[in-house]
Legacy VTK file of the C-alpha trace (Angstrom):
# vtk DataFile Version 3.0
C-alpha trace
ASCII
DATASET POLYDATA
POINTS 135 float
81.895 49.005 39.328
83.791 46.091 39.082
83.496 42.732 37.929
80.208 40.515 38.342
80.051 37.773 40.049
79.735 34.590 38.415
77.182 32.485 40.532
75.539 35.642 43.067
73.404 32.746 44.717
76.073 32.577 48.139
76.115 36.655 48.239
72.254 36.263 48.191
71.913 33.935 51.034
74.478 35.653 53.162
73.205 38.821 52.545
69.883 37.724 53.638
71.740 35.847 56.652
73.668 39.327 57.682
70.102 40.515 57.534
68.552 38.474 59.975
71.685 39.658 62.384
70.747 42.970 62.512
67.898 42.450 64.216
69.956 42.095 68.052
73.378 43.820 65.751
72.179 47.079 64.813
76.206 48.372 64.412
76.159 46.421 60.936
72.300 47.762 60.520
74.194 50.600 58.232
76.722 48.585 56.389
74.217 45.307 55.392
72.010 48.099 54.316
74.743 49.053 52.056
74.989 45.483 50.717
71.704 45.014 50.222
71.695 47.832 47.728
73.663 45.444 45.020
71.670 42.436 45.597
70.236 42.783 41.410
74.321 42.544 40.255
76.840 42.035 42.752
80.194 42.817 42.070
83.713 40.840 43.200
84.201 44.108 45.110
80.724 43.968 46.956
81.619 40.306 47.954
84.995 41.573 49.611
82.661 44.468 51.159
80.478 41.255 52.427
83.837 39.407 53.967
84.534 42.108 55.825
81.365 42.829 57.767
81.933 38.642 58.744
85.089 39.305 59.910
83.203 41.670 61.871
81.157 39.859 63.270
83.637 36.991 64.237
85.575 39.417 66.163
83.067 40.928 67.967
80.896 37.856 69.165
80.047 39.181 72.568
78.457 42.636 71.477
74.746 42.835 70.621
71.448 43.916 72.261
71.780 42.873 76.411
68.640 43.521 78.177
69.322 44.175 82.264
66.324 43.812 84.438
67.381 46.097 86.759
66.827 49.380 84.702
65.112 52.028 85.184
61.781 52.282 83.498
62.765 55.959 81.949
61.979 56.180 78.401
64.946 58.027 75.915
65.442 58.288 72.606
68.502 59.950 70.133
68.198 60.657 66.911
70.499 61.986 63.797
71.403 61.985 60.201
73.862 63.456 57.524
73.047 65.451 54.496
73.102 64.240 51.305
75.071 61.427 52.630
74.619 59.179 49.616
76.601 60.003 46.290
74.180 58.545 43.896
71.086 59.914 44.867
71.878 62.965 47.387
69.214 61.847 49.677
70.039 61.373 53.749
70.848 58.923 56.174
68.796 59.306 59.096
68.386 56.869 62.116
67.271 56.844 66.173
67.991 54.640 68.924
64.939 54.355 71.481
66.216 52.972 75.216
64.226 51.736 78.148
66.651 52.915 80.914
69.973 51.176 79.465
68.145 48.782 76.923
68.122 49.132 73.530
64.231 48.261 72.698
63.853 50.038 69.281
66.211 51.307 66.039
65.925 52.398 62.801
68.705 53.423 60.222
67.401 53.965 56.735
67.806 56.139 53.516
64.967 59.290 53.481
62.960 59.247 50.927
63.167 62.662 49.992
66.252 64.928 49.040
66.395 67.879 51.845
67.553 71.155 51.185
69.821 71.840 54.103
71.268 69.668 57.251
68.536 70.898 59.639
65.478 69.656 57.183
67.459 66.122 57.529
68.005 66.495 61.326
64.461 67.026 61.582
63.053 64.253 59.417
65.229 61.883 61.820
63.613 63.427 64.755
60.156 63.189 63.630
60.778 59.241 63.370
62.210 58.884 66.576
59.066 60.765 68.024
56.627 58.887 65.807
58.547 55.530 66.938
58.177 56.944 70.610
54.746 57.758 70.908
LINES 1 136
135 0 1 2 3 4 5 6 7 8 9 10 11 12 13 14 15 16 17 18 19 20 21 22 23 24 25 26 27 28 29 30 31 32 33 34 35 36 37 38 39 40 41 42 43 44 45 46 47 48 49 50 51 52 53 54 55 56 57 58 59 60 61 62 63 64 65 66 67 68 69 70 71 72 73 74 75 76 77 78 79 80 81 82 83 84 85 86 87 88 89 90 91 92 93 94 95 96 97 98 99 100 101 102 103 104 105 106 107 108 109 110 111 112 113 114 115 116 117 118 119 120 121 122 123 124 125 126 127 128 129 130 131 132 133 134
């Protein structure tokens, strides 16, 4: 869709830059995953897409992962996911959060690797990382 890009090389390095943010921004985690999916032939459109999530960012400069020391040592984790969620392949986002009290210490958004057959087959995949990434 859309036009290629003449020269990719500056999408390349900032998509590998937005990458590199995720790691204490996991509210782009979803979209630079998105971006990253276009790396072989970005598009004019993709760049725009790219743009955005750095306008994002700029706005945004004080959100991120804050650790507070005085939390409680309770472990809790959440987990979900769509069906089908992505048009080209059918296959489902799924993703968990894993907190220490009120820190963020572990996340994980990604693509499944298999198609499921209903909304509960996907909720449970999701689940069964989040447990796997708990234990």
């Amino acid at each position: 869709m859309g036009d290629p890009m003449d020269d990719p090389t500056l999408y390349l390095n900032t998509v590998g830059a937005l990458q590199y943010a995720t790691l204490t921004r996991p509210d782009i985690q979803f979209a630079v995953n998105k971006v990253c999916q276009y790396m072989q032939r970005p598009t004019i459109e993709h760049w725009a897409i790219v743009k955005r999530i750095l306008r994002y960012l700029k706005g945004t400069l004080s959100y991120g992962v804050h650790f507070d020391r005085r939390s409680p040592l309770t472990l809790s984790a959440f987990s979900d996911a769509d069906w089908a969620g992505c048009h080209d392949d059918r296959k489902s986002q799924g993703g968990f959060a894993i907190f220490l009290g009120t820190n963020l210490v572990s996340w994980s958004s990604r693509k499944q690797a298999t198609v499921a057959c209903s909304s509960t087959e996907s909720e449970y995949r999701a689940l069964a990382n989040a447990a796997a990434e708990l234990t």
